[in-house]
C-alpha positions, 0 to 999 in steps of 0.5 A: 500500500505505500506505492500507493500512497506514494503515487497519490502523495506525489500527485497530490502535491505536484499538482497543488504546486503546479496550480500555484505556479500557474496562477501566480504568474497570471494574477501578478500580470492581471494586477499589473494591468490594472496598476501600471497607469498609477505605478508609472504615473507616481514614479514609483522605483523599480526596486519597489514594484519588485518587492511590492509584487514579492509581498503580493505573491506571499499575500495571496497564495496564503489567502487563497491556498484553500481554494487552489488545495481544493481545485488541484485535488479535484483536478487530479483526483478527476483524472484518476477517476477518468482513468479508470485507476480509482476503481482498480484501488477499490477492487483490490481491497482498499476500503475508502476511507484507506484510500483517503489517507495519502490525502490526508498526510498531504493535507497536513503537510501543505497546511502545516506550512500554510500555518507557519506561513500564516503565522510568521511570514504572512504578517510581514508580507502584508505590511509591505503589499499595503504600505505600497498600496496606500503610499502609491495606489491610493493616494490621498485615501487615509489607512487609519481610523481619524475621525472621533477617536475615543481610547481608553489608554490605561486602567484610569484614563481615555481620551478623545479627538474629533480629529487626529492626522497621523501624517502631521502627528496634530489631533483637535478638541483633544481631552484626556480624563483621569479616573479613580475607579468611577470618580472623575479626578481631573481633565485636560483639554486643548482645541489642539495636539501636537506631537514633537518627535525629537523628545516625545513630548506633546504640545498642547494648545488653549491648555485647560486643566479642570481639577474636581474638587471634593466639595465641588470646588474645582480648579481651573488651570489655563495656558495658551501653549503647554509642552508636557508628557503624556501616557500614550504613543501617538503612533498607537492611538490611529492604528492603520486599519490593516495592523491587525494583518501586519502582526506575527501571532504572538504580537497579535495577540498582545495586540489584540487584548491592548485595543480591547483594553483601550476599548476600540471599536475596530477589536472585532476586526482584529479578531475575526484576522486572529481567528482565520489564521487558524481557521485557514488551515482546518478549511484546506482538510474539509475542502480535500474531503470535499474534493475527493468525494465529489470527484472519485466517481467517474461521471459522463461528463468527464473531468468537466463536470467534476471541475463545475461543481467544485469550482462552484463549491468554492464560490460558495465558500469564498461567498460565506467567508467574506459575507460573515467575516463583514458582518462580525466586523461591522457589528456585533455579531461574534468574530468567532462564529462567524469565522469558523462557521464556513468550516462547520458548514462545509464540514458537515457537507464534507460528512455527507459527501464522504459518506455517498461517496463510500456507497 
C-alpha cells in the first residue's frame, strides 16, 4: 500500500504546486494591468514594484491556498477517476476511507506550512503589499481610523479627538480624563495636539486643566501653549486599519487584548484576522474531503463536470467567508462564529459527501 500512497502523495502535491505556479504568474500580470497607469504615473522605483509584487505573491497564495488545495485535488483526483485507476484501488481491497489517507498526510503537510506561513511570514508580507498600496495606489485615501477617536489608554484614563492626522502627528478638541475607579479626578483639554518627535513630548494648545474638587470646588488651570508628557504613543492611538494583518501571532495577540483594553471599536476586526489564521488551515482538510468525494466517481461528463461543481463549491465558500467575516466586523455579531462557521458548514457537507461517496 505505500506505492500507493506514494503515487497519490506525489500527485497530490505536484499538482497543488503546479496550480500555484500557474496562477501566480497570471494574477501578478492581471494586477499589473490594472496598476501600471498609477505605478508609472507616481514614479514609483523599480526596486519597489519588485518587492511590492514579492509581498503580493506571499499575500495571496496564503489567502487563497484553500481554494487552489481544493481545485488541484479535484483536478487530479478527476483524472484518476477518468482513468479508470480509482476503481482498480477499490477492487483490490482498499476500503475508502484507506484510500483517503495519502490525502490526508498531504493535507497536513501543505497546511502545516500554510500555518507557519500564516503565522510568521504572512504578517510581514502584508505590511509591505499595503504600505505600497496606500503610499502609491491610493493616494490621498487615509489607512487609519481619524475621525472621533475615543481610547481608553490605561486602567484610569481615555481620551478623545474629533480629529487626529497621523501624517502631521496634530489631533483637535483633544481631552484626556483621569479616573479613580468611577470618580472623575481631573481633565485636560486643548482645541489642539501636537506631537514633537525629537523628545516625545506633546504640545498642547488653549491648555485647560479642570481639577474636581471634593466639595465641588474645582480648579481651573489655563495656558495658551503647554509642552508636557503624556501616557500614550501617538503612533498607537490611529492604528492603520490593516495592523491587525501586519502582526506575527504572538504580537497579535498582545495586540489584540491592548485595543480591547483601550476599548476600540475596530477589536472585532482584529479578531475575526486572529481567528482565520487558524481557521485557514482546518478549511484546506474539509475542502480535500470535499474534493475527493465529489470527484472519485467517474461521471459522463468527464473531468468537466467534476471541475463545475467544485469550482462552484468554492464560490460558495469564498461567498460565506467574506459575507460573515463583514458582518462580525461591522457589528456585533461574534468574530468567532462567524469565522469558523464556513468550516462547520462545509464540514458537515464534507460528512455527507464522504459518506455517498463510500456507497
Amino acid at each position: 500500500m505505500k506505492i500507493l500512497d506514494w503515487y497519490i502523495l506525489k500527485r497530490y502535491l505536484g499538482t497543488f504546486f503546479t496550480l500555484l505556479l500557474l496562477f501566480i504568474p497570471i494574477g501578478i500580470t492581471v494586477n499589473l494591468a490594472e496598476k501600471i497607469d498609477k505605478i508609472l504615473a507616481n514614479e514609483v522605483p523599480f526596486i519597489e514594484v519588485a518587492y511590492y509584487y514579492v509581498d503580493f505573491t506571499i499575500y495571496f497564495a496564503n489567502l487563497l491556498f484553500p481554494i487552489f488545495l481544493f481545485l488541484s485535488v479535484i483536478f487530479f483526483t478527476s483524472k484518476l477517476a477518468n482513468n479508470t485507476e480509482i476503481i482498480a484501488f477499490l477492487s483490490s481491497g482498499v476500503s475508502f476511507t484507506r484510500f483517503l489517507r495519502p490525502y490526508l498526510i498531504g493535507a497536513t503537510i501543505i497546511c502545516f506550512g500554510a500555518l507557519i506561513m500564516g503565522m510568521y511570514l504572512a504578517p510581514s508580507a502584508s505590511q509591505g503589499f499595503n504600505d505600497f498600496t496606500y503610499k502609491y495606489l491610493k493616494r490621498g485615501k487615509g489607512a487609519a481610523e481619524t475621525k472621533d477617536v475615543f481610547k481608553q489608554i490605561n486602567d484610569d484614563e481615555f481620551i478623545f479627538a474629533t480629529n487626529f492626522d497621523p501624517k502631521n502627528r496634530t489631533a483637535s478638541n483633544f481631552s484626556l480624563e483621569h479616573f479613580k475607579g468611577n470618580v472623575l479626578k481631573f481633565k485636560i483639554s486643548a482645541s489642539r495636539l501636537s506631537f514633537n518627535p525629537k523628545d516625545s513630548t506633546y504640545t498642547l494648545s488653549n491648555f485647560e486643566k479642570r481639577i474636581v474638587g471634593v466639595d465641588s470646588d474645582d480648579v481651573l488651570i489655563h495656558n495658551r501653549k503647554l509642552d508636557t508628557v503624556l501616557p500614550f504613543e501617538f503612533d498607537e492611538l490611529t492604528p492603520v486599519s490593516y495592523i491587525a494583518e501586519t502582526k506575527n501571532f504572538t504580537e497579535l495577540n498582545e495586540f489584540i487584548a491592548q485595543e480591547k483594553k483601550r476599548g476600540s471599536a475596530n477589536i472585532n476586526r482584529y479578531k475575526v484576522v486572529a481567528y482565520k489564521r487558524w481557521s485557514l488551515p482546518v478549511s484546506a482538510y474539509i475542502l480535500t474531503i470535499i474534493a475527493v468525494a465529489v470527484s472519485a466517481m467517474k461521471r459522463r461528463g468527464g473531468m468537466g463536470v467534476n471541475l463545475a461543481i467544485g469550482i462552484a463549491i468554492a464560490f460558495v465558500f469564498v461567498f460565506f467567508d467574506k459575507v460573515f467575516g463583514t458582518m462580525a466586523e461591522k457589528s456585533t455579531f461574534s468574530p468567532l462564529i462567524a469565522v469558523w462557521f464556513p468550516n462547520v458548514f462545509f464540514g458537515v457537507l464534507a460528512f455527507f459527501l464522504l459518506r455517498k461517496a463510500k456507497r
